[in-house]
C-alpha positions in Angstrom: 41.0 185.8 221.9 39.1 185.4 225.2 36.1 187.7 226.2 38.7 190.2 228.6 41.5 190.7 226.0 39.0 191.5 223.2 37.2 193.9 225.9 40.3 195.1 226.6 41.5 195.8 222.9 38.4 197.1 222.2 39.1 200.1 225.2 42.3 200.6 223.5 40.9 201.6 220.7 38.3 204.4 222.0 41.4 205.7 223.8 43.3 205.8 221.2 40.3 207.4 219.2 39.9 209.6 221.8 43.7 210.7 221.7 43.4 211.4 218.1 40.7 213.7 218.7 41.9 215.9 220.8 45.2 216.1 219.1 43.6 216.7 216.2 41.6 219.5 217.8 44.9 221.5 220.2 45.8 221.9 216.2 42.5 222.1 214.3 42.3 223.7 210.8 41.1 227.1 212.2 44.1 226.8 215.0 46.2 226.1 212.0 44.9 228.9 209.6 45.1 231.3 212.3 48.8 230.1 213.3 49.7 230.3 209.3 48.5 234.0 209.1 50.0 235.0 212.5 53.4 233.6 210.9 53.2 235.9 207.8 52.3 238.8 209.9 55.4 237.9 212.5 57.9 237.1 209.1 57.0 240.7 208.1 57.4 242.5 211.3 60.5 241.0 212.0 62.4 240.8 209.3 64.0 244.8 210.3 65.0 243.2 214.0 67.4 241.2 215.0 68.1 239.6 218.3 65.6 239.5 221.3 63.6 241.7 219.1 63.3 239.8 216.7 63.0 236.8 218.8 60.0 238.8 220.7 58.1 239.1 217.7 57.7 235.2 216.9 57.2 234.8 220.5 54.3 237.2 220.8 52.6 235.6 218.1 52.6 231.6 219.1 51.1 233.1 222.6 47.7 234.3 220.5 47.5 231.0 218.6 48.3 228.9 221.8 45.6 231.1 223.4 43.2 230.4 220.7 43.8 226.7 220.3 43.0 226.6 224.1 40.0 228.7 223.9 39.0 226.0 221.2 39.8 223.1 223.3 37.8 224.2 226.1 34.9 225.0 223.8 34.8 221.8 222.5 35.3 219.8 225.9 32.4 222.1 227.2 29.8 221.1 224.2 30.7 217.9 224.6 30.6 217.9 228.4 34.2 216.5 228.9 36.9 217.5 231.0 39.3 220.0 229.7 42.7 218.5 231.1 42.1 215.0 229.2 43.9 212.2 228.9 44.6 212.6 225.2 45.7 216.3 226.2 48.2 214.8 229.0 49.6 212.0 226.3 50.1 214.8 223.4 51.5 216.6 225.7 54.1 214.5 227.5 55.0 213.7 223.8 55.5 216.9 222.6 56.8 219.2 225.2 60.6 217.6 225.4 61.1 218.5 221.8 59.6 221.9 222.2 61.1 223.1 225.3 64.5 221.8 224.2 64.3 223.4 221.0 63.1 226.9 222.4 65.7 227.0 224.7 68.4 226.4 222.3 66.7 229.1 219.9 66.6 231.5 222.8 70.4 230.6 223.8 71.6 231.5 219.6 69.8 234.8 220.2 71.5 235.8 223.0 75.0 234.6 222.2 75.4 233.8 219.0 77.3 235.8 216.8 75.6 238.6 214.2 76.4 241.2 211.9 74.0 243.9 209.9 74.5 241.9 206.8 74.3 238.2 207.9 72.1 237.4 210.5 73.6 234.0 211.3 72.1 234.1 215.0 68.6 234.2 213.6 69.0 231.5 211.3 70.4 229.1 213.7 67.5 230.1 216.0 64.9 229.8 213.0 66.3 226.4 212.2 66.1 225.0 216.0 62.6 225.9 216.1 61.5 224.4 213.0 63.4 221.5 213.5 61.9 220.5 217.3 58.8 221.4 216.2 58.6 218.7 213.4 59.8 216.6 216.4 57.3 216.8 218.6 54.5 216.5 216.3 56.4 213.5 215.1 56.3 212.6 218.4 53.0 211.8 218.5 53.0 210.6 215.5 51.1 207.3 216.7 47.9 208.5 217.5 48.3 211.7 215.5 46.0 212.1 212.2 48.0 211.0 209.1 47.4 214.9 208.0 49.3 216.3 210.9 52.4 213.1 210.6 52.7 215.2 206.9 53.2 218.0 208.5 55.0 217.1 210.9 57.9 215.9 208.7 57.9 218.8 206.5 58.6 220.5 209.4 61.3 217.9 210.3 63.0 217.8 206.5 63.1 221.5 206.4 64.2 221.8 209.6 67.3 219.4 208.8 67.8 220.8 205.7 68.6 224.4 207.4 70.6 223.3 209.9 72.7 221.5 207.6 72.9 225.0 205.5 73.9 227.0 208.2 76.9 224.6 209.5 78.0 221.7 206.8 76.7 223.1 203.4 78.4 226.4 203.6 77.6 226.5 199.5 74.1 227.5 200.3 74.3 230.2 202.8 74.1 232.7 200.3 70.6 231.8 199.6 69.4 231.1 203.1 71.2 234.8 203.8 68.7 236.3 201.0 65.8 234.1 202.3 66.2 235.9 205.8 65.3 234.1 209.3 61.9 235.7 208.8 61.5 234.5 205.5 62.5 230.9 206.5 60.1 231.2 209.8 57.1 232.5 207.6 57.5 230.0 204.8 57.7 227.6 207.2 55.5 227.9 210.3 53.5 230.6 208.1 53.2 228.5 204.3 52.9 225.0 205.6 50.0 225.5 208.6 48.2 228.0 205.8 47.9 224.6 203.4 47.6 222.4 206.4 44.8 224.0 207.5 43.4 224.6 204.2 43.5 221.4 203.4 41.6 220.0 207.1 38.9 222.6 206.7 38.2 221.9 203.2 37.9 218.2 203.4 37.1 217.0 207.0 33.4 216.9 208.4 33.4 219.2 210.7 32.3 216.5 213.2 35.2 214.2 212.7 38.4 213.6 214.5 40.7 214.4 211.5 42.0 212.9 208.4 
């Protein structure tokens, strides 16, 4: 290896440090714990709504944890005199937003249209589904310069996401027990249960001045 490619390896390595870092920080283990106790609050606030109501709810609470995880990042990038609108931030974010937007728009479409009754809120559990499903995608999206702790999550998201999709459309068998589950049991088991452990686990066991696990 000559002098410029190991120069040049050794750059992609810091940036892909770098990357890591502020991935790891858009969805640190206070942005996660906070996310995880916003979920249970939503699940429980919900779960008399249906429709854009309902939908409202969920919506309401990912603005205050996307508002704190940016208060975080900025509080960060400003200790460490960096710019806010990094190039980790730009990569995360080119790899993540196709899942998310896609899978918000299709959850948002199923609450409009799709069909609902008082005693099975099948619009709701399609929506639920879509949005726990994209949003294993996109963290598996940046799966390659994610922590291994966020790839975990990241797939939980992705199996269960699967898993509830398949319920509501091929495995007909188990709609009774997604039915009793509710869409705001599913959403706060999911997006509430798994970010409580996830960040549980980060704060518990990362220094608090490393990138991530």
């Amino acid at each position: 290896m000559t002098m410029h490619q190991e120069a040049a390896e050794q750059l992609r390595v810091i940036r892909t440090m770098m990357e890591r870092a502020t991935i790891f920080r858009a969805l640190s283990g206070e942005a996660a714990l906070l996310g995880g106790a916003m979920s249970l609050l939503a699940g429980w606030l919900s779960e008399p709504k249906i429709g854009w109501a309902w939908g409202s709810v969920w919506l309401g609470g990912l603005v205050v944890v996307l508002f704190f995880a940016a208060w975080q990042l900025h509080r960060i990038s400003r200790a460490n005199e960096r710019p806010f609108w990094s190039h980790g931030l730009k990569v995360a974010l080119r790899g993540a937003l196709p899942s998310l937007v896609a899978g918000g728009f299709l959850g948002l479409l199923y609450l409009k249209y799709g069909a609902r009754d008082s005693v099975n809120p099948r619009a709701e559990l399609f929506t639920a589904s879509f949005w726990i499903l994209h949003y294993g995608l996109a963290l598996m999206a940046i799966r390659e310069f994610a922590p291994k702790s966020m790839v975990w999550l990241g797939l939980a998201f992705l199996v269960t996401g699967i898993g509830a999709f398949a319920f509501c459309t091929f495995i007909t068998s188990m709609l009774p027990h997604l039915y009793r589950l509710g869409p705001s049991g599913l959403m706060a088991a999911t997006f509430g249960g798994f970010h409580l452990l996830y960040g549980a686990a980060i704060v518990t066991t990362t220094p608090r001045d490393k990138p991530g696990a």
